[in-house]
KEGU-8560 format. One line per 5 residues: for each residue x, y, z of N, C-alpha, C, O. Coordinates in steps of 0.1 Angstrom, whole numbers, plus 5000, padded with zeros to 4 digits. Layout:
<pts>
X Y Z X Y Z X Y Z X Y Z  ...
</pts>
This chain:
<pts>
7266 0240 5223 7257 0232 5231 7264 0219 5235 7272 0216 5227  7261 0208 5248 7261 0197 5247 7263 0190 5236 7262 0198 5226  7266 0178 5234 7265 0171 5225 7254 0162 5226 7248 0157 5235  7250 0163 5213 7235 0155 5212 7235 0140 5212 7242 0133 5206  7226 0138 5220 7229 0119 5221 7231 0115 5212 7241 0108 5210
7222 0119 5199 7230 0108 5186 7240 0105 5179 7243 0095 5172  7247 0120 5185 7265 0124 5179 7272 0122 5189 7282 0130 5190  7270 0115 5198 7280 0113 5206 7292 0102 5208 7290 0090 5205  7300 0105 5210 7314 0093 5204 7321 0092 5221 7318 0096 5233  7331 0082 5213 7339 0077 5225 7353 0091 5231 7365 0090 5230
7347 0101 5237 7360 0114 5237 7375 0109 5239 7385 0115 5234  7375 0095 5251 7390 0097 5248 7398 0089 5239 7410 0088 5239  7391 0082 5230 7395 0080 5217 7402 0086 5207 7412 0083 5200  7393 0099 5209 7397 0110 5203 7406 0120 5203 7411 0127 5194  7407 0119 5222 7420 0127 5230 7430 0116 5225 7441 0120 5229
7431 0107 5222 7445 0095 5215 7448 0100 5204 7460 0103 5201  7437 0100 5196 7440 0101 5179 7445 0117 5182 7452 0122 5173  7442 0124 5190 7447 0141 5185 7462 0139 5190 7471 0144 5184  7464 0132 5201 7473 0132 5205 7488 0128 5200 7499 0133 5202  7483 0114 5192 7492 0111 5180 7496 0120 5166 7506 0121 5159
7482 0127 5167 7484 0132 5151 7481 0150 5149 7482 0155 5138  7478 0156 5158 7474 0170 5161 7491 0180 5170 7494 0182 5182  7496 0182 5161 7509 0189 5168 7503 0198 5181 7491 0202 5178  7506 0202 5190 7504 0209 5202 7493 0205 5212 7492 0212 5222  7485 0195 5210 7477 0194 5217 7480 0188 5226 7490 0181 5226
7471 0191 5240 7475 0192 5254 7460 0182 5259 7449 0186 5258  7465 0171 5262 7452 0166 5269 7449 0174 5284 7457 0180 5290  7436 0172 5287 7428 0162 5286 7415 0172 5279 7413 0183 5283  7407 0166 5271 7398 0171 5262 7382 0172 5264 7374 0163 5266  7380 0188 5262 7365 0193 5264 7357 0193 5252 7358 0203 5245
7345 0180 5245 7339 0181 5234 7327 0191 5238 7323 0190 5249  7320 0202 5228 7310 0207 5226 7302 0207 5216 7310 0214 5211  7293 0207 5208 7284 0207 5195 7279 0221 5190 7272 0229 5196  7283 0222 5179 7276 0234 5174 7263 0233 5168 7262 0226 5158  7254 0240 5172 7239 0243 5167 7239 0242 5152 7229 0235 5148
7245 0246 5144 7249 0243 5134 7251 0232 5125 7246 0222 5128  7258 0232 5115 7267 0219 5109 7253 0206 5107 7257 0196 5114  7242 0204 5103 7232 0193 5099 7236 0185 5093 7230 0174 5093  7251 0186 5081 7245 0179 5070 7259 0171 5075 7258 0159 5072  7272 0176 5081 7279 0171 5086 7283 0177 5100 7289 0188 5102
7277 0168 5110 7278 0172 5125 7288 0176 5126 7297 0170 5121  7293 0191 5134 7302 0200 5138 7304 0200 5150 7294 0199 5157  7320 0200 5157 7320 0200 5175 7335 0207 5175 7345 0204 5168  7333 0221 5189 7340 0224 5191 7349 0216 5198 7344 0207 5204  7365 0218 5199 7369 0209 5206 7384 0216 5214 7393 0221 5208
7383 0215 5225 7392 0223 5236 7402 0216 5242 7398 0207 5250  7416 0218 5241 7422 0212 5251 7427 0219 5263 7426 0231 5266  7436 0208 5271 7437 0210 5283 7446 0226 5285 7448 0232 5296  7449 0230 5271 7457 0247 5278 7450 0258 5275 7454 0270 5276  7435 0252 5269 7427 0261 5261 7427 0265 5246 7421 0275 5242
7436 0256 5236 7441 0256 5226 7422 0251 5220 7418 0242 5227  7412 0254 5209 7405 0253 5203 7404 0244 5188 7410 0249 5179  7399 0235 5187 7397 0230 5171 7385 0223 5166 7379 0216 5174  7380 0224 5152 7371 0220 5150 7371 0209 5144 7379 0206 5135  7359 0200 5150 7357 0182 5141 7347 0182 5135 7336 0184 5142
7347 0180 5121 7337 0180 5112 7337 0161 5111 7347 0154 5111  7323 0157 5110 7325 0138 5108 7313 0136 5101 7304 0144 5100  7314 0124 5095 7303 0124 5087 7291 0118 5098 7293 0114 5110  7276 0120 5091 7268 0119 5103 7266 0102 5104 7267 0095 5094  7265 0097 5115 7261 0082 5117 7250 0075 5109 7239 0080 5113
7247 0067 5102 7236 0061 5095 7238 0056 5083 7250 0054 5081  7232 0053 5075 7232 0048 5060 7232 0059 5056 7224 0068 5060  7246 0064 5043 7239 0075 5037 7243 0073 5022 7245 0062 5017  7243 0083 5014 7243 0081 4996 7260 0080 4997 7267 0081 5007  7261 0076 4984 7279 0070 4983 7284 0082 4982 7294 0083 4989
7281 0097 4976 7288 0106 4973 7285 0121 4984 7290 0132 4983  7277 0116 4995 7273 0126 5001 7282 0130 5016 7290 0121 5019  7282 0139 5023 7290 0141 5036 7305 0138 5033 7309 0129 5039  7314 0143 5023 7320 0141 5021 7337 0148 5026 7345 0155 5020  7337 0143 5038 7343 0150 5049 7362 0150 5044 7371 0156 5049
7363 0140 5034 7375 0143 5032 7376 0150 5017 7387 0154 5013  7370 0151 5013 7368 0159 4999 7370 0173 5006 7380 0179 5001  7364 0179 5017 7363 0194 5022 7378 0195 5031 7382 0207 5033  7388 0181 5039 7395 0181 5040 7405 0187 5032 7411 0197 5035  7409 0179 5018 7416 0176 5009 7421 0193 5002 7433 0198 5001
7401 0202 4997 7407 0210 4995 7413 0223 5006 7422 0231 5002  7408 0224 5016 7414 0230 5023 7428 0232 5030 7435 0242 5032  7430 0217 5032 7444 0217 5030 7454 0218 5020 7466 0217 5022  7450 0219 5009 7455 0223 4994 7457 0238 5001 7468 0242 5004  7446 0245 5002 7441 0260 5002 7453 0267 5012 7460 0277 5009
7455 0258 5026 7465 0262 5033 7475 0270 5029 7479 0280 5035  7481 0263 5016 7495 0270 5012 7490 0281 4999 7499 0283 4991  7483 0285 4998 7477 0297 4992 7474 0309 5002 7476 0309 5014  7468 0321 4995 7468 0335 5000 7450 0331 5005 7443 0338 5012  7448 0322 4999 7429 0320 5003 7427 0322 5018 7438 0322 5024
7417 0324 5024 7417 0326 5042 7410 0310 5043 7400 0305 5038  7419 0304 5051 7409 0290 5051 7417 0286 5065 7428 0289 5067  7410 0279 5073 7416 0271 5088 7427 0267 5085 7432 0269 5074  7432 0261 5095 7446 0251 5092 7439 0240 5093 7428 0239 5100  7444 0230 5086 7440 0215 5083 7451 0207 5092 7462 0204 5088
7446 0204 5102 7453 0193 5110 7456 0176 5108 7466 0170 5105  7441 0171 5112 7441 0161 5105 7425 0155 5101 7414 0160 5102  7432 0139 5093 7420 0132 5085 7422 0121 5093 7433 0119 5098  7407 0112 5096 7407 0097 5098 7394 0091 5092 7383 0095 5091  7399 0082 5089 7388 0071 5077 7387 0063 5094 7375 0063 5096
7390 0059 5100 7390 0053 5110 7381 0055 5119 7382 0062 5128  7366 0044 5113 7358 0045 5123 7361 0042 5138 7356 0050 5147  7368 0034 5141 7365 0031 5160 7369 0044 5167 7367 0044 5179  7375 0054 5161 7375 0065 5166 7364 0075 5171 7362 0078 5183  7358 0078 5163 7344 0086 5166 7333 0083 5156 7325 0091 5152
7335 0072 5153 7323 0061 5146 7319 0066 5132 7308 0062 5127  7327 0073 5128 7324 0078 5115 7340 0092 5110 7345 0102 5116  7343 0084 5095 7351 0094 5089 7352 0107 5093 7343 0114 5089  7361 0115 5100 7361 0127 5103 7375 0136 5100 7385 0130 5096  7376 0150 5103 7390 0159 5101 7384 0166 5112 7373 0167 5117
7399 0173 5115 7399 0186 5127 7407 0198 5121 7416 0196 5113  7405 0203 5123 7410 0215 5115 7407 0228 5126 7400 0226 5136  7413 0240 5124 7417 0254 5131 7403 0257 5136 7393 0257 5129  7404 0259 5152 7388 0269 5152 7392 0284 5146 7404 0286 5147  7386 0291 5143 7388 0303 5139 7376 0313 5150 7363 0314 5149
7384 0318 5157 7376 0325 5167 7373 0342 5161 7382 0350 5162  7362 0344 5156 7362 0359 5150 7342 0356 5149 7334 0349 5156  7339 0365 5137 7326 0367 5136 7320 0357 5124 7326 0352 5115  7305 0356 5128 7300 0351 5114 7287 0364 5114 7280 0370 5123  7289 0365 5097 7282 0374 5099 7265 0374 5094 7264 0379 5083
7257 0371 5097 7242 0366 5090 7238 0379 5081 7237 0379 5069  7237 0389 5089 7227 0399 5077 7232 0407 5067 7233 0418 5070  7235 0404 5057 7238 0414 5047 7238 0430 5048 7244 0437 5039  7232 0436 5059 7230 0450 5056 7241 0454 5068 7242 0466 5072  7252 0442 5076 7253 0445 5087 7250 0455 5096 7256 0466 5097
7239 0451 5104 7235 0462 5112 7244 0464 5125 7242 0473 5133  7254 0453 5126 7262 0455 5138 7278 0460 5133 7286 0462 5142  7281 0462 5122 7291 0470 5114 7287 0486 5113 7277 0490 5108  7297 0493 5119 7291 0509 5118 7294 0513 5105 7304 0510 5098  7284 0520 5102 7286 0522 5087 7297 0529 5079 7294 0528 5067
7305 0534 5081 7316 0534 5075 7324 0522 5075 7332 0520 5066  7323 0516 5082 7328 0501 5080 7321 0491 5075 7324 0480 5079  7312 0492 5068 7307 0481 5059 7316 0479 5045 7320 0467 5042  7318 0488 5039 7321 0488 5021 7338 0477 5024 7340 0469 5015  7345 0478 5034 7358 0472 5041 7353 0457 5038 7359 0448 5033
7338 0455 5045 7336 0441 5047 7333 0433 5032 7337 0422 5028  7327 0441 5026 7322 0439 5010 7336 0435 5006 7339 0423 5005  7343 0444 5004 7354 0446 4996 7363 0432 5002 7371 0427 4994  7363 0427 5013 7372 0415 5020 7366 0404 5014 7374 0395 5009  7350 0402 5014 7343 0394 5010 7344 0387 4997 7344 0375 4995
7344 0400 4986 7352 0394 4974 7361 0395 4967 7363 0392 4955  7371 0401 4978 7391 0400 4975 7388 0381 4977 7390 0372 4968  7383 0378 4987 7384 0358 4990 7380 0352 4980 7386 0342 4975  7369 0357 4974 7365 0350 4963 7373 0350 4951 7373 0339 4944  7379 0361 4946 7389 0364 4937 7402 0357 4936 7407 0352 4925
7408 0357 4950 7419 0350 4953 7414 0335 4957 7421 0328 4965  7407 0331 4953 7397 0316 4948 7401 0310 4938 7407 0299 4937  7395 0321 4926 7396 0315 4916 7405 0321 4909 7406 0319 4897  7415 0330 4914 7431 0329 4909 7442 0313 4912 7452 0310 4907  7435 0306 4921 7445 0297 4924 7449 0287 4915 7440 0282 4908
7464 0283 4912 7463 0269 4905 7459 0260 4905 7468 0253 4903  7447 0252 4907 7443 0238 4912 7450 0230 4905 7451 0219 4911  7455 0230 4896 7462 0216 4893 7479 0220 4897 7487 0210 4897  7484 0230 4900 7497 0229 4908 7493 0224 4923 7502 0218 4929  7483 0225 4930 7476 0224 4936 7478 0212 4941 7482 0210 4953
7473 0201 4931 7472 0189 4929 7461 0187 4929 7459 0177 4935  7449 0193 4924 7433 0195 4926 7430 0197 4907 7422 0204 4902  7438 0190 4902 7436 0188 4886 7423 0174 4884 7417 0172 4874  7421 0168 4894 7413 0156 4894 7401 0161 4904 7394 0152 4908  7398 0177 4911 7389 0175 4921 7375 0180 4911 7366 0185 4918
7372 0180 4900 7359 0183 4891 7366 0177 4875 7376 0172 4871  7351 0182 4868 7350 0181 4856 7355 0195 4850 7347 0204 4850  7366 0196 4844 7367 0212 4836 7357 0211 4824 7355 0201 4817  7352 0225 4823 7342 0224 4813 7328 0223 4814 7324 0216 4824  7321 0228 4807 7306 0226 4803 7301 0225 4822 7292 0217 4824
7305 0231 4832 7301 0233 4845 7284 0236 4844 7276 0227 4848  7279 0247 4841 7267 0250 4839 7258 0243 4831 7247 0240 4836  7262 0239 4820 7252 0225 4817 7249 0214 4826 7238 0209 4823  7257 0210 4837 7262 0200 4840 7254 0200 4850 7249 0189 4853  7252 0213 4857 7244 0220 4866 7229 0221 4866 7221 0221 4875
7227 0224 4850 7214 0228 4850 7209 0212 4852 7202 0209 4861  7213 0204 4842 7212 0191 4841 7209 0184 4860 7200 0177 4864  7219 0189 4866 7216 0181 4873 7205 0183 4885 7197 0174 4888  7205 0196 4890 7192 0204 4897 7181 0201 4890 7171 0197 4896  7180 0203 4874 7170 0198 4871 7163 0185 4875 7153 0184 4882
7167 0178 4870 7165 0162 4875 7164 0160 4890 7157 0150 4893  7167 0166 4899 7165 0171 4911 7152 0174 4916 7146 0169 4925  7147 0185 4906 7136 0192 4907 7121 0184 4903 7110 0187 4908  7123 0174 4891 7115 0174 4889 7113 0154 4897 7104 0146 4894  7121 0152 4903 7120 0144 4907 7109 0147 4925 7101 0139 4930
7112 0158 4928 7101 0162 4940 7092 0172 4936 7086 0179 4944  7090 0176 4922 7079 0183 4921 7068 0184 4922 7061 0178 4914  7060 0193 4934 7049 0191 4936 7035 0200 4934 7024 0199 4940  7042 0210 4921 7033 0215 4914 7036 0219 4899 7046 0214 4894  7031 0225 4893 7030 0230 4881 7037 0242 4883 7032 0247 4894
7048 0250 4877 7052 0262 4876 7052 0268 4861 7054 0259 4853  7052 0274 4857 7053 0276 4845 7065 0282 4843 7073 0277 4835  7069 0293 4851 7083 0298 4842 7095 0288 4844 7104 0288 4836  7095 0279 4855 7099 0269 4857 7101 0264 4843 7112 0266 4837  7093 0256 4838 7087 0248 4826 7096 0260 4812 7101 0256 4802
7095 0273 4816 7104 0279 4804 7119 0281 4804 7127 0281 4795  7121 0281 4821 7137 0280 4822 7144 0266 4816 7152 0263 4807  7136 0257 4826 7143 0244 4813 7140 0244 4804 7142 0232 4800  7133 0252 4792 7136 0247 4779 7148 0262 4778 7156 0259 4769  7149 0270 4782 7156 0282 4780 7170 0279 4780 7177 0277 4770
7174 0276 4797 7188 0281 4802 7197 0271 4793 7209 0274 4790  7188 0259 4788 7202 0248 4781 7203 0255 4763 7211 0251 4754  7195 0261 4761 7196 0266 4748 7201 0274 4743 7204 0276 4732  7205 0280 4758 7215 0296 4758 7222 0297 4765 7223 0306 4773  7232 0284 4763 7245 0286 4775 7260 0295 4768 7265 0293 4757
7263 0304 4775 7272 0309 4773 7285 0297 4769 7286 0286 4773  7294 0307 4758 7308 0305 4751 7313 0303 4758 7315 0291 4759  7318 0313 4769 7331 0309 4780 7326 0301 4786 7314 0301 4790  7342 0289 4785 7336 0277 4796 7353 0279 4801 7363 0273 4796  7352 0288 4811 7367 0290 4821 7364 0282 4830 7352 0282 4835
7376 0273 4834 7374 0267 4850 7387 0270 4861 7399 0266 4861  7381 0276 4868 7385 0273 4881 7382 0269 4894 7370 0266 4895  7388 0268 4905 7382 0254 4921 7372 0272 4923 7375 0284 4923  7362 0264 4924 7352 0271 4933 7346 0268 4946 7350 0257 4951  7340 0272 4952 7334 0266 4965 7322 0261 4970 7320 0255 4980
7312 0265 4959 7298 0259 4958 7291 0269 4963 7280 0272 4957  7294 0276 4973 7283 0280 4982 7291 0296 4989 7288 0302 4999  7298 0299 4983 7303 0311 4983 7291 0322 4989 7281 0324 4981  7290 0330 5003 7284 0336 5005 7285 0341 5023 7287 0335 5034  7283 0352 5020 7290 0357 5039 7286 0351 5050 7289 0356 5061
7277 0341 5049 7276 0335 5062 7286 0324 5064 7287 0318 5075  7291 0321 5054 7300 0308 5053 7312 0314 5053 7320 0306 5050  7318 0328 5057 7335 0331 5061 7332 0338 5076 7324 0346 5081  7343 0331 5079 7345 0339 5095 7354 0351 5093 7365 0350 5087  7348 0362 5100 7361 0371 5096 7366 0378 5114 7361 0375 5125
7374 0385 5110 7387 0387 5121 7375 0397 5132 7369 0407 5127  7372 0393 5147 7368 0402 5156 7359 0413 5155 7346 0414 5157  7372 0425 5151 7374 0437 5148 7374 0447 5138 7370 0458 5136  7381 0436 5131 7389 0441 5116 7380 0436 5104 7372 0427 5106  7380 0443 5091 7373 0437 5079 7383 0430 5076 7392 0435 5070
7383 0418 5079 7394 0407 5075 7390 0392 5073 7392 0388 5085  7386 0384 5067 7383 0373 5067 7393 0360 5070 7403 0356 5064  7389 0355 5079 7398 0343 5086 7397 0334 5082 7407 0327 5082  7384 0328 5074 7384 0313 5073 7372 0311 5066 7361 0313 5071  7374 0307 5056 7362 0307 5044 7360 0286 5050 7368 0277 5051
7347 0286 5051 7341 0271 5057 7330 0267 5048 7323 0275 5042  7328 0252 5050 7314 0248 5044 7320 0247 5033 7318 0256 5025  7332 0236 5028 7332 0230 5016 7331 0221 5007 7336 0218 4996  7321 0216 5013 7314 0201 5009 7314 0202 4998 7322 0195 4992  7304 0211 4989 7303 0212 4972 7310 0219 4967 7304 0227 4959
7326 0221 4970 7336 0225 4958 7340 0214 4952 7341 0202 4954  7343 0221 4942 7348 0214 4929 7352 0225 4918 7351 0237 4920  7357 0220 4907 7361 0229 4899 7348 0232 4889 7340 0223 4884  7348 0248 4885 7336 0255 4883 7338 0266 4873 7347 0267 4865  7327 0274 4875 7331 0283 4862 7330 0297 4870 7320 0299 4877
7338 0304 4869 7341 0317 4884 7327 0322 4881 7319 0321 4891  7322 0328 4868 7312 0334 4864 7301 0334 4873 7295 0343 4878  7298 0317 4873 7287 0311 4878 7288 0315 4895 7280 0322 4900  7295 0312 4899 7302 0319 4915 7299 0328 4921 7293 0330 4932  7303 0336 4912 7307 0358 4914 7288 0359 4913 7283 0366 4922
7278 0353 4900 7267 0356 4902 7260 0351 4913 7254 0359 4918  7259 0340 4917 7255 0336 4929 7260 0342 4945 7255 0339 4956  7271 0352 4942 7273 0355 4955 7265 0372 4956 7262 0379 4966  7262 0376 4937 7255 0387 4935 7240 0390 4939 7234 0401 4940  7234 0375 4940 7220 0372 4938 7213 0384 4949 7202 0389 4947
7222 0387 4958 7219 0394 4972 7214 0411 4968 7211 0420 4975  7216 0411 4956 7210 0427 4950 7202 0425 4945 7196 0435 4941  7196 0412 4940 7182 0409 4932 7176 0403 4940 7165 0400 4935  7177 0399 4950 7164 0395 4963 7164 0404 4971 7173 0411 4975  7148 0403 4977 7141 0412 4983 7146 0409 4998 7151 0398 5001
7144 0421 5009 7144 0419 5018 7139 0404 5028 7145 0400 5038  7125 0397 5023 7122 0389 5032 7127 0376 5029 7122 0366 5034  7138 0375 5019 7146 0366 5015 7163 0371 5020 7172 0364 5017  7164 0379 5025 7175 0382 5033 7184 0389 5025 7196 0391 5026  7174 0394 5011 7186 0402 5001 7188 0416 5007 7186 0421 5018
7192 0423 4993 7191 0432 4995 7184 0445 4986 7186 0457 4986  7173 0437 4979 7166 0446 4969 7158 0455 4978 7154 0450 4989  7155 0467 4976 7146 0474 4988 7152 0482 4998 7147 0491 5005  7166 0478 4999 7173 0487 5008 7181 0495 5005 7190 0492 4998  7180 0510 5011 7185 0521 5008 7200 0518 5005 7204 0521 5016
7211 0515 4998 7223 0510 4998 7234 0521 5000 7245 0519 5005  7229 0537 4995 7235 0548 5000 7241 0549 5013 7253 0551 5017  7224 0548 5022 7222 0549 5033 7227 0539 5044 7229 0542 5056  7228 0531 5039 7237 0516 5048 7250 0521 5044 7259 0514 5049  7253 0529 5038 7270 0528 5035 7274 0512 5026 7282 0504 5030
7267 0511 5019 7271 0497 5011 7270 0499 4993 7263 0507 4987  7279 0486 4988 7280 0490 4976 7268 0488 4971 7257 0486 4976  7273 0490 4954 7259 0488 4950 7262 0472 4940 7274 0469 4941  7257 0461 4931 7262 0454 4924 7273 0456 4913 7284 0450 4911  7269 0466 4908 7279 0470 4896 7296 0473 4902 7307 0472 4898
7291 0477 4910 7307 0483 4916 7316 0471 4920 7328 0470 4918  7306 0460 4929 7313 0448 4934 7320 0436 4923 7330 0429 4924  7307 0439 4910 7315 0432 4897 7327 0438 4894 7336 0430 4891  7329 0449 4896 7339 0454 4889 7351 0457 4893 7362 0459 4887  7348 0456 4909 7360 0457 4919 7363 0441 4920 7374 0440 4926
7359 0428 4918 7364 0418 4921 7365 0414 4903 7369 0402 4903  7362 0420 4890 7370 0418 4881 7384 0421 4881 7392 0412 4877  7388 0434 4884 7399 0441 4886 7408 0432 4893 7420 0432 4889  7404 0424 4902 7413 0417 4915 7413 0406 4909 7422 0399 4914  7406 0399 4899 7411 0384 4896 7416 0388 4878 7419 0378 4873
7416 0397 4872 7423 0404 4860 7417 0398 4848 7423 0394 4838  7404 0398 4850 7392 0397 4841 7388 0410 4836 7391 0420 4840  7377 0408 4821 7373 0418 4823 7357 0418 4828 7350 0408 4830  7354 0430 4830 7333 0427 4837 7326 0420 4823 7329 0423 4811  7317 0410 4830 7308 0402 4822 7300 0414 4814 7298 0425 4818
7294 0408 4798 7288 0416 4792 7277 0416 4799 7276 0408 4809  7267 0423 4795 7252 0428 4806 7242 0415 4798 7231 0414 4801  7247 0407 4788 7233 0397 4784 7242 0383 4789 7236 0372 4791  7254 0386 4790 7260 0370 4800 7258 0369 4812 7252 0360 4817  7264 0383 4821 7260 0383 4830 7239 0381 4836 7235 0372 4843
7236 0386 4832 7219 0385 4835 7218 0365 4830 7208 0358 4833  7227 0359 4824 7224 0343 4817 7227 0338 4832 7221 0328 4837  7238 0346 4838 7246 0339 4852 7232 0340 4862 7226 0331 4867  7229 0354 4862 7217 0358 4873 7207 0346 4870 7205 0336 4878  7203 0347 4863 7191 0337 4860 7192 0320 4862 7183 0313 4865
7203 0316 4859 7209 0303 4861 7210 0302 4877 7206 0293 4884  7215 0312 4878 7216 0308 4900 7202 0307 4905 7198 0298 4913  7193 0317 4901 7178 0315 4904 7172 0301 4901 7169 0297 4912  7171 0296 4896 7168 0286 4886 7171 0274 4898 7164 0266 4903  7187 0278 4897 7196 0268 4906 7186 0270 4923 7180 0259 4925
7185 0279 4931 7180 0283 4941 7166 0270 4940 7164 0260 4947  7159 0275 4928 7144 0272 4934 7145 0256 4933 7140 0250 4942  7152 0247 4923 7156 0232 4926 7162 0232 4939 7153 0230 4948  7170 0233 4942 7172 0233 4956 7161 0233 4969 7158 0224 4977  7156 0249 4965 7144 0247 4974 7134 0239 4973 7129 0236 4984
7129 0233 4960 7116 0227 4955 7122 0208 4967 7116 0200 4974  7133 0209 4964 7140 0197 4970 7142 0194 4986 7144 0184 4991  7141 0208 4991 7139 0208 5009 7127 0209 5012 7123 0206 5023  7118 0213 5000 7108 0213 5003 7096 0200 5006 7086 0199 5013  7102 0191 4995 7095 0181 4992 7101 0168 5004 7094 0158 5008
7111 0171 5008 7115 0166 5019 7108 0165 5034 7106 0156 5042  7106 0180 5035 7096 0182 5044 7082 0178 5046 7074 0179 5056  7081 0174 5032 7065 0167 5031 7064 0152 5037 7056 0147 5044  7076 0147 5030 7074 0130 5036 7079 0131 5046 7077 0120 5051  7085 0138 5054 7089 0137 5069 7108 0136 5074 7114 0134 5084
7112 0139 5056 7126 0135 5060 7130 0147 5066 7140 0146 5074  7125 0160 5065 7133 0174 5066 7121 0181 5077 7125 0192 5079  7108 0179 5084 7102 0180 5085 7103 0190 5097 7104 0186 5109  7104 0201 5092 7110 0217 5100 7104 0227 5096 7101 0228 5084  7099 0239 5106 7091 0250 5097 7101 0256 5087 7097 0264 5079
7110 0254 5088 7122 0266 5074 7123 0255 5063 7125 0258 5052  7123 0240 5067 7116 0233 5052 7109 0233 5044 7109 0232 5032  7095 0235 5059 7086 0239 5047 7082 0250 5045 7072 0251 5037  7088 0261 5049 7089 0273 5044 7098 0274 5030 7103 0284 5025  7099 0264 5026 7109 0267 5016 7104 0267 4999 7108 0273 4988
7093 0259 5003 7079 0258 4990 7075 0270 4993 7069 0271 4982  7073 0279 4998 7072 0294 4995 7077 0301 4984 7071 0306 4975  7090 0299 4988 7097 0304 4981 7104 0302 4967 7111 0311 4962  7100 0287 4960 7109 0282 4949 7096 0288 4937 7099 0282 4927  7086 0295 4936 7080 0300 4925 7082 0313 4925 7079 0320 4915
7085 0317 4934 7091 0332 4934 7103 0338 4928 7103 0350 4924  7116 0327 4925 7128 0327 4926 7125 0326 4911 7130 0334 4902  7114 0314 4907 7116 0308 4891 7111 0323 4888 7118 0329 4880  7100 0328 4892 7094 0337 4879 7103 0349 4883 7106 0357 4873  7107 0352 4894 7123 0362 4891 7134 0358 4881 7139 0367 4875
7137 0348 4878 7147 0343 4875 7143 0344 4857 7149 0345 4846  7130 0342 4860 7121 0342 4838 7118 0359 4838 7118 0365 4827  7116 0363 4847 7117 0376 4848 7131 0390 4839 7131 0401 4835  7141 0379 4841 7157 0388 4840 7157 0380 4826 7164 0385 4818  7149 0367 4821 7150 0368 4808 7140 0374 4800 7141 0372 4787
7133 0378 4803 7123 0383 4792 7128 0403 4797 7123 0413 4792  7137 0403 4808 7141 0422 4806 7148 0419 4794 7146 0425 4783  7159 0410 4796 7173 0409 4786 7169 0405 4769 7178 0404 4761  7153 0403 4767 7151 0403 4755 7151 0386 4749 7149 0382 4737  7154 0380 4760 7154 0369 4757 7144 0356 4755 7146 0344 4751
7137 0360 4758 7121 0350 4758 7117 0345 4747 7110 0335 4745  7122 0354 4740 7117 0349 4722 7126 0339 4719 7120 0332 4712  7140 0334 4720 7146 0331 4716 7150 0310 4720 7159 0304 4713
</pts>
């Protein structure tokens, strides 16, 4: 789309700075805005031979010291470049507001698909299990990487990841809480009382999940895994379950519980654990760790949501899919208290 009056900058500013510091670029420059990108405004950007790139910048205003953190998603990406990971090319960084009035990077457009529905209904079905199977070769080849050959030894905290997590969503949650939940009320006393042994770290991505990779046209191929604002270094475990969550939610949460998975030609969960253990040279999670991961991302989900939600009340977020979002964060908890009381765990 247009560029929206609020995000609009000085363009040939910007045709300077590419011009200095973007190898190939051909003035003179066409900016566009993607519908997309809220939390850090996104614009396509075209030059004069039709060469494509994208400018991610932080948004204009007062904001928190640690938030929009456009060189942090820089930083690792261009780390990621010289790895087998699928990630854009990393062109460049500027801290230099008089440019486009706020910190920004440009990086590779990746011209292919995004794909929203999990059941792809525009994938013929024998080509779906290709897309699965691409989906978490990336994730695998993720958390195989060195981060500290890397030089990404300082981009998290190794260790105690999931504590660190619950701790902090919680405090999150109960800071806009605006009801009583109860299983709620039993996961925080639960999840910190029963945190798993293994504390592996490797760079994760936060938000690992197929709407966030672009993949190739045609091909089951992934071009460019995006949206890395909340990587840091993590615990894969925690990862691999949150990108699983999609076999324990129901269709009108965009999972995939309810759907024939035969009949889509799609895997099933167990097979995807097992095919992206194999590829990162793990072994599959035991069935009472794994179900600690399920439950912890749930958990994770409904803080989250309880937090867009409560946003939308005072007027900061104030969108029907905000407030559609208090729908949904008591659903997730008593799913989530649900997988501990199958696993036997409620008593404990």
């Amino acid at each position: 789309m247009a560029v929206q009056e609020k995000h609009r900058f000085d363009e040939q500013a910007l045709a300077r700075f590419m011009a200095a510091n973007v190898e190939g670029f051909t003035p003179p420059l066409t900016v566009e805005q993607f519908r997309g990108g809220q939390s850090n405004p996104t614009y396509r950007l075209t030059d004069g031979v039709g060469r494509r790139y994208v400018l991610r910048r932080k948004p204009p205003g007062k904001l928190l010291p640690s938030a929009h953190a456009v060189d942090r998603e820089f930083r690792v990406i261009a780390a990621l470049n010289r790895t087998d990971v699928p990630t854009p090319r990393a062109y460049a960084l500027s801290d230099d507001e008089s440019v486009v009035g706020t910190p920004f990077y440009i990086m590779e457009y990746c011209d292919g698909r995004v794909l929203w529905d999990p059941t792809l209904p525009d994938v013929p079905r024998e080509g779906r299990l290709a897309i699965y199977r691409a989906k978490f070769e990336s994730l695998a080849r993720l958390h195989l990487v060195d981060y500290a050959a890397l030089g990404l030894a300082d981009f998290g905290r190794p260790g105690s990841y999931v504590a660190r997590q619950i701790s902090r969503w919680g405090k999150q949650y109960k800071a806009s809480e605006t009801e009583k939940i109860e299983s709620m009320d039993r996961l925080f006393e639960w999840l910190p009382a029963n945190l798993p042994v293994n504390d592996e770290t490797v760079l994760v991505h936060g938000d690992f999940r197929l709407d966030n990779m672009i993949f190739h046209p045609s091909e089951p191929r992934v071009l460019g895994i995006i949206d890395w604002e909340i990587s840091t270094l993590g615990d894969p475990l925690a990862e691999l379950a949150y990108l699983c969550m999609l076999w324990r939610t129901p269709k009108d949460w965009n999972g995939l519980l309810g759907h024939d998975l035969d009949e889509l030609g799609l895997p099933t969960e167990a097979e995807m654990v097992s095919y992206y253990s194999k590829l990162a040279g793990r072994a599959a999670p035991e069935p009472a760790l794994w179900e600690f991961y399920m439950a912890y991302n749930l958990f994770r989900v409904s803080c989250i949501r309880q937090g867009v939600y409560a946003r939308s009340l005072d007027g900061t977020a104030s969108n029907v899919r905000a407030a559609e979002s208090g729908k949904l964060v008591k659903p997730a908890a008593d799913l989530a208290w649900s997988i501990v009381v199958n696993m036997g765990g409620a008593s404990r």
